[in-house]
KOLGU-4560 file (N, C-alpha, C; in nm, 3 decimals, padded with zeros to 5 digits):
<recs>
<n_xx: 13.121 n_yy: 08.859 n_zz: 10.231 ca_xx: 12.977 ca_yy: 08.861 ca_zz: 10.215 c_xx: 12.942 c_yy: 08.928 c_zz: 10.083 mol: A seq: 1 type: UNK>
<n_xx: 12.839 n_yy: 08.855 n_zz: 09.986 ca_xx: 12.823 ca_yy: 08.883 ca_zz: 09.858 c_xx: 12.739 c_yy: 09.055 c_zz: 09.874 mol: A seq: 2 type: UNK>
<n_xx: 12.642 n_yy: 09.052 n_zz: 09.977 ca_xx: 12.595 ca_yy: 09.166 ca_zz: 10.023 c_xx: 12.667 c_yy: 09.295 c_zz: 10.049 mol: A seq: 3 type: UNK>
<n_xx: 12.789 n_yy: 09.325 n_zz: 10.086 ca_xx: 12.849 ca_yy: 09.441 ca_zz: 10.134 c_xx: 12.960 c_yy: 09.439 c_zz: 10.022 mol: A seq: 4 type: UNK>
<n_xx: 12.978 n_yy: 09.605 n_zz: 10.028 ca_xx: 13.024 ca_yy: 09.682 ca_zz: 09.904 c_xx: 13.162 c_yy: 09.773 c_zz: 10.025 mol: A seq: 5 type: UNK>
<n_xx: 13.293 n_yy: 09.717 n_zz: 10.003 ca_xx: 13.370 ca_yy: 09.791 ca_zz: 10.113 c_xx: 13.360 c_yy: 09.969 c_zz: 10.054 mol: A seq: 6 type: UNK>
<n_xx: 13.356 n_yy: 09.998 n_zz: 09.970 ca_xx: 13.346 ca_yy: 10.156 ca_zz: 09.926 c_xx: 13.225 c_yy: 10.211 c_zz: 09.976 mol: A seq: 7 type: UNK>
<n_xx: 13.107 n_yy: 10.148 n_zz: 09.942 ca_xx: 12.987 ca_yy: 10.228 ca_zz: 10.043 c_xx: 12.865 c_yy: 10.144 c_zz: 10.125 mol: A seq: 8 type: UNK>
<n_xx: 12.895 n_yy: 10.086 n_zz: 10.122 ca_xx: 12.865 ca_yy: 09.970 ca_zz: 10.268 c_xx: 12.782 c_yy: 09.843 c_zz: 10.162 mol: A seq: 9 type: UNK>
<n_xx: 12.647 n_yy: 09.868 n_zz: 10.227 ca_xx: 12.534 ca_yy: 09.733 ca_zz: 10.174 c_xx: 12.500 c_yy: 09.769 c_zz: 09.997 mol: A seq: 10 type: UNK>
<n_xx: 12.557 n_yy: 09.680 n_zz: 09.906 ca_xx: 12.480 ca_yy: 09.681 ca_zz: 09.781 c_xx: 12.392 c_yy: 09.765 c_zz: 09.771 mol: A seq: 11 type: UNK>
<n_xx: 12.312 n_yy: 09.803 n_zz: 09.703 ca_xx: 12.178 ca_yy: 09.897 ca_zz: 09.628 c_xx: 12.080 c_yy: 09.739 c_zz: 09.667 mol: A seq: 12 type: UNK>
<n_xx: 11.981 n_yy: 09.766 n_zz: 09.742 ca_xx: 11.862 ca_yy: 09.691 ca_zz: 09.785 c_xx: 11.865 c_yy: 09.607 c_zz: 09.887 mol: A seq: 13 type: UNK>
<n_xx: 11.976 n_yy: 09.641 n_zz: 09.949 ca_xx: 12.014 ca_yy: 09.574 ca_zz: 10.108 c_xx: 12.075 c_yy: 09.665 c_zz: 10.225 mol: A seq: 14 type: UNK>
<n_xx: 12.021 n_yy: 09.660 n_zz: 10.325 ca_xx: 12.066 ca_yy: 09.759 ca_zz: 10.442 c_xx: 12.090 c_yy: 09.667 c_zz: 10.560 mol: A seq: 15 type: UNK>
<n_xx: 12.114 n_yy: 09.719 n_zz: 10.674 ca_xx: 12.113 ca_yy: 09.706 ca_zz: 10.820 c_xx: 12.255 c_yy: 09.667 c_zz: 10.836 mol: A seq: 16 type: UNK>
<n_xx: 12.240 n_yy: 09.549 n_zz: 10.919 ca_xx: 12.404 ca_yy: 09.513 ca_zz: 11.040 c_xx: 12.404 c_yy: 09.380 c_zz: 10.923 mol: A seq: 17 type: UNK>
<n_xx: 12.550 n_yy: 09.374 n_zz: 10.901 ca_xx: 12.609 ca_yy: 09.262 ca_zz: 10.774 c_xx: 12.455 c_yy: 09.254 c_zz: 10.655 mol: A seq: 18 type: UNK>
<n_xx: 12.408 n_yy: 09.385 n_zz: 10.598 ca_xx: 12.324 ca_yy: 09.395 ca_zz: 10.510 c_xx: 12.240 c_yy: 09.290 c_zz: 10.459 mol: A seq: 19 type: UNK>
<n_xx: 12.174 n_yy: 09.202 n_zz: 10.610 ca_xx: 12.073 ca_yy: 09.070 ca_zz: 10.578 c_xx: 11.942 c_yy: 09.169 c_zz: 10.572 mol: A seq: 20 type: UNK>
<n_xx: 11.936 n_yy: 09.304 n_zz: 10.540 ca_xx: 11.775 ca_yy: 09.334 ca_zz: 10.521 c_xx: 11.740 c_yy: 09.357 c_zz: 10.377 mol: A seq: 21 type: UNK>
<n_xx: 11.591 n_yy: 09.355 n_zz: 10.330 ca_xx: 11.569 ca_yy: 09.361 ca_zz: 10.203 c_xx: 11.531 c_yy: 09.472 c_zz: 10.223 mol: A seq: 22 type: UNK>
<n_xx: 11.549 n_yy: 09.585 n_zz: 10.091 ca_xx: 11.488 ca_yy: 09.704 ca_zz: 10.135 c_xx: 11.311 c_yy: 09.705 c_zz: 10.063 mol: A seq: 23 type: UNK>
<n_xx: 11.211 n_yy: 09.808 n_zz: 10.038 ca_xx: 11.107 ca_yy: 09.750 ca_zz: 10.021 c_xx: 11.090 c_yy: 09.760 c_zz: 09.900 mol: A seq: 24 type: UNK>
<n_xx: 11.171 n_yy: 09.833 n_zz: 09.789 ca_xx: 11.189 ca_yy: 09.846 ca_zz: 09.671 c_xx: 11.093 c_yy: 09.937 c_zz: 09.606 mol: A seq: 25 type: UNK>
<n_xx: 11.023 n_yy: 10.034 n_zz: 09.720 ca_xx: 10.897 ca_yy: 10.133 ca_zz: 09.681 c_xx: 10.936 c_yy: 10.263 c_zz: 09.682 mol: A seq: 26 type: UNK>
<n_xx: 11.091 n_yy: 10.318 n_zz: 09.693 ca_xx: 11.133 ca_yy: 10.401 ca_zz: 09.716 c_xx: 11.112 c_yy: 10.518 c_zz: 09.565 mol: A seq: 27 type: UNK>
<n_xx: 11.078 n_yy: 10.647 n_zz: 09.626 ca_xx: 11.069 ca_yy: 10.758 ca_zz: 09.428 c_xx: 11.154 c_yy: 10.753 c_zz: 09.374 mol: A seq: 28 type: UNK>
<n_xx: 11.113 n_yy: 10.737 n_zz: 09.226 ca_xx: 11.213 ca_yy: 10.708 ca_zz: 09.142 c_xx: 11.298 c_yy: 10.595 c_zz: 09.154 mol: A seq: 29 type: UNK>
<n_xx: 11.280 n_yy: 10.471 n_zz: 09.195 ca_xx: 11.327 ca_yy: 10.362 ca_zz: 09.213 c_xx: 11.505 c_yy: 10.378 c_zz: 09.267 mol: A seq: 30 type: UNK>
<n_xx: 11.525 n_yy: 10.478 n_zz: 09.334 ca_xx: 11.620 ca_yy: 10.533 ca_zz: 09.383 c_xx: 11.650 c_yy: 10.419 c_zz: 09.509 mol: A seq: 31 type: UNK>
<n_xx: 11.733 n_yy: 10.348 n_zz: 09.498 ca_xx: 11.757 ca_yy: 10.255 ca_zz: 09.652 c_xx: 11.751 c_yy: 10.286 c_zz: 09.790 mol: A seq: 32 type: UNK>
<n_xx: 11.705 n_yy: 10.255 n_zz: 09.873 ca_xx: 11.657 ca_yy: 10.298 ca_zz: 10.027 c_xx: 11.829 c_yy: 10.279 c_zz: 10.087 mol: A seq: 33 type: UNK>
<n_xx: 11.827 n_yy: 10.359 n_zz: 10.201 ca_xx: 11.936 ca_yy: 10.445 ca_zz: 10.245 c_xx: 11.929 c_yy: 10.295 c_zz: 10.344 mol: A seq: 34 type: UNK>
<n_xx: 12.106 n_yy: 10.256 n_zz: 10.279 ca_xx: 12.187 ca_yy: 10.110 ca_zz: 10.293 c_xx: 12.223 c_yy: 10.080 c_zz: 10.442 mol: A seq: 35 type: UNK>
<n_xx: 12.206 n_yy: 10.209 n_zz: 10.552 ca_xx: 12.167 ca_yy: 10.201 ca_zz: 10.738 c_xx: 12.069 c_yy: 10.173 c_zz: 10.784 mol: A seq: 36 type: UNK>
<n_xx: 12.000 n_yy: 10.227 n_zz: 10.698 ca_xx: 11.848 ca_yy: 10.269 ca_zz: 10.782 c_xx: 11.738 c_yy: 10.130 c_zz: 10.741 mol: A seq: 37 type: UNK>
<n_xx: 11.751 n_yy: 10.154 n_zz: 10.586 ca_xx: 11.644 ca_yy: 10.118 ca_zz: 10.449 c_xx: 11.479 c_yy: 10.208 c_zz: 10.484 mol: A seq: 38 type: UNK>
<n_xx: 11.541 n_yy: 10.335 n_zz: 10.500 ca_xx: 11.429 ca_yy: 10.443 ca_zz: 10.477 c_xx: 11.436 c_yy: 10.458 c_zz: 10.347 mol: A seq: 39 type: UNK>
<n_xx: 11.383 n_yy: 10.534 n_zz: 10.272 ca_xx: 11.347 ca_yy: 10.593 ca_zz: 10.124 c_xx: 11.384 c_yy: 10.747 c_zz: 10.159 mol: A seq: 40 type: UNK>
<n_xx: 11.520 n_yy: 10.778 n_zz: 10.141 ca_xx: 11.545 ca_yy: 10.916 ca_zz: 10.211 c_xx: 11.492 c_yy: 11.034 c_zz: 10.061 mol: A seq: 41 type: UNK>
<n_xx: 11.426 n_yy: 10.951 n_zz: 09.973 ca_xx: 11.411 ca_yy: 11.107 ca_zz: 09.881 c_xx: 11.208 c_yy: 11.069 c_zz: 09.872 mol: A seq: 42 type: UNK>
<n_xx: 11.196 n_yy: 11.014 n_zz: 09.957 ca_xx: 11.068 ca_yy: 10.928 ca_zz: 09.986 c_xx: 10.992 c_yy: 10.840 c_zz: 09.922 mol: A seq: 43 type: UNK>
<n_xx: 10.885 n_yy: 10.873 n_zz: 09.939 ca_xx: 10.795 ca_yy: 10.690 ca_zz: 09.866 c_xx: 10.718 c_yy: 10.690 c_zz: 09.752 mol: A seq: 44 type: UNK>
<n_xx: 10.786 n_yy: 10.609 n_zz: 09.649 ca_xx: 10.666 ca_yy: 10.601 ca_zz: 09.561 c_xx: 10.531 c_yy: 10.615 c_zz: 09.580 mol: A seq: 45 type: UNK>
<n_xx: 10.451 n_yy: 10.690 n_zz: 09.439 ca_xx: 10.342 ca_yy: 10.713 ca_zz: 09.436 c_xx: 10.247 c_yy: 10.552 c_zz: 09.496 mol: A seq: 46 type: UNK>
<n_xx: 10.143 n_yy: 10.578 n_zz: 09.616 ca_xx: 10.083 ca_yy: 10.502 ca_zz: 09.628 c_xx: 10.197 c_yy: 10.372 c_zz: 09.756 mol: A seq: 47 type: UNK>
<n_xx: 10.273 n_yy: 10.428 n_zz: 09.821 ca_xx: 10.347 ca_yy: 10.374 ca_zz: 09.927 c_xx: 10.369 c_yy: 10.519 c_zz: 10.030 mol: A seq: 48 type: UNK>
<n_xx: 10.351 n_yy: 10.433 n_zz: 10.145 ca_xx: 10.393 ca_yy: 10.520 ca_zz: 10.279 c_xx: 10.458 c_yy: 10.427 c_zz: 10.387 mol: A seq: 49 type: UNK>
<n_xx: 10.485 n_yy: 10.493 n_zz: 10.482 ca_xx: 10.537 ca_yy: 10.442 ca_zz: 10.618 c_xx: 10.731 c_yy: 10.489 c_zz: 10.594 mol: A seq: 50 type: UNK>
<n_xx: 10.745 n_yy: 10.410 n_zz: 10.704 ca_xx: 10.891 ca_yy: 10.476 ca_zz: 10.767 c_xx: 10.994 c_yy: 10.407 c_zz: 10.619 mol: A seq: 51 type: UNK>
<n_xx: 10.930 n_yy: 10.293 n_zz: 10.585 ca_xx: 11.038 ca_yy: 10.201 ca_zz: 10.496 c_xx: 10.956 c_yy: 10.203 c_zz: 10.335 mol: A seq: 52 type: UNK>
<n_xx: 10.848 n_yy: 10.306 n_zz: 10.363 ca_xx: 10.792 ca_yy: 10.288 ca_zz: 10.240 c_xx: 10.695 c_yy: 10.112 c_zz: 10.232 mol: A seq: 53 type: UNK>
<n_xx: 10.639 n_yy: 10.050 n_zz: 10.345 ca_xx: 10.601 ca_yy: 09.904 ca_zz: 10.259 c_xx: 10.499 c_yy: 09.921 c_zz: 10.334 mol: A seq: 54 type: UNK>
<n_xx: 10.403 n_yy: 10.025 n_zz: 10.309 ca_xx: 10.264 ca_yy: 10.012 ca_zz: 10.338 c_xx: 10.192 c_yy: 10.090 c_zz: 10.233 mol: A seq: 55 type: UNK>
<n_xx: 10.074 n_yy: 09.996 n_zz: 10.167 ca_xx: 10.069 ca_yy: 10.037 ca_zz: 10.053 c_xx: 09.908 c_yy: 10.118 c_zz: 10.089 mol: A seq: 56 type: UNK>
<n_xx: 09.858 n_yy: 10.183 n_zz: 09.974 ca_xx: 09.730 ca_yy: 10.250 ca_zz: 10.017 c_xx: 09.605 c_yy: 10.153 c_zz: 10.053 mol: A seq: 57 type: UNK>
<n_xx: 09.528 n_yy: 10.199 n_zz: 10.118 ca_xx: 09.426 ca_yy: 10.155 ca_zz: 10.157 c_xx: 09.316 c_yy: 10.132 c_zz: 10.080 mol: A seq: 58 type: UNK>
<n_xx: 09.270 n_yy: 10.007 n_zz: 10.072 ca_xx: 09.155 ca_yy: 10.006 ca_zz: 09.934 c_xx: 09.057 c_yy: 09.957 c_zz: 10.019 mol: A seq: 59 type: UNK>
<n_xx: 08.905 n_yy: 10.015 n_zz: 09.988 ca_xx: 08.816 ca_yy: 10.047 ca_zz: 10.012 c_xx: 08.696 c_yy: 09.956 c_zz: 09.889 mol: A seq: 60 type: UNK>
<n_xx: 08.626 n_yy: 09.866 n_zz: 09.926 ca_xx: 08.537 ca_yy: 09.829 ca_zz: 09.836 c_xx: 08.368 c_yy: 09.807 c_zz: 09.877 mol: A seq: 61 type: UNK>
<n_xx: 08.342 n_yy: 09.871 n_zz: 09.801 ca_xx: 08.230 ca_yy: 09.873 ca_zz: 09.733 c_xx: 08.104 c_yy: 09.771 c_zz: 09.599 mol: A seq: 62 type: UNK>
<n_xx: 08.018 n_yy: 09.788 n_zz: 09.613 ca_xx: 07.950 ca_yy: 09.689 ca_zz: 09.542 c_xx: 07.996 c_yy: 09.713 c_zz: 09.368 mol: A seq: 63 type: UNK>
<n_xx: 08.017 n_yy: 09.886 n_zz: 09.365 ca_xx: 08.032 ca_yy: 09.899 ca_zz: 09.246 c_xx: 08.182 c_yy: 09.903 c_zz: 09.205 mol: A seq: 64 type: UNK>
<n_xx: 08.269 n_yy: 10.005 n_zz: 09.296 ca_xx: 08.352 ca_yy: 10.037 ca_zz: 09.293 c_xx: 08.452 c_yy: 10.018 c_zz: 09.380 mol: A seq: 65 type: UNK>
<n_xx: 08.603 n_yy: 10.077 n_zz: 09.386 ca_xx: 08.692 ca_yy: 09.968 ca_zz: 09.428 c_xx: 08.784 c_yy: 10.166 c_zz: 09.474 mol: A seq: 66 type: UNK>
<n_xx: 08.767 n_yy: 10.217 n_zz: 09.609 ca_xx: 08.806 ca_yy: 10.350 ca_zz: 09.633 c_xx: 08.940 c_yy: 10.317 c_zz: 09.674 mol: A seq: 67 type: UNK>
<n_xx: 09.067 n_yy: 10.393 n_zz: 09.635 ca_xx: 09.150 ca_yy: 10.413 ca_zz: 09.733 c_xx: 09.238 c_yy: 10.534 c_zz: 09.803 mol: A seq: 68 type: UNK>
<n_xx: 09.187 n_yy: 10.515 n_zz: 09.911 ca_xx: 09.186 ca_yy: 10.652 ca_zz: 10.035 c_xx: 09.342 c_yy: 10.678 c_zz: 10.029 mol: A seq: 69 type: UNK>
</recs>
């Protein structure tokens, strides 16, 4: 499988069981999400949250302006 790395398991941007997951690529410092899980173990880029990092902020609009909470 072009995906798995026998020295430390799933490539850099692929995780899970035979590494068919994409990770969300929002991880700080573009540091690759942890190749078991695909958490963001040093956490989430500015402006990403959730468990995998792929929920992005909440935007809020307005007539004038464009807020995000």
């Amino acid at each position: 499988m072009k995906w798995f790395d026998l020295r430390k398991g799933c490539v850099d941007g692929w995780y899970g069981v035979d590494c068919k997951q994409n990770c969300s690529g929002h991880c700080k410092d573009n540091i690759p999400c942890n190749h078991v899980t695909g958490q963001c173990d040093g956490g989430c880029a500015a402006g990403w949250r959730g468990a995998l990092c792929d929920e992005g902020k909440q935007t809020k609009w307005s007539p004038f302006y464009v807020f995000h909470l």
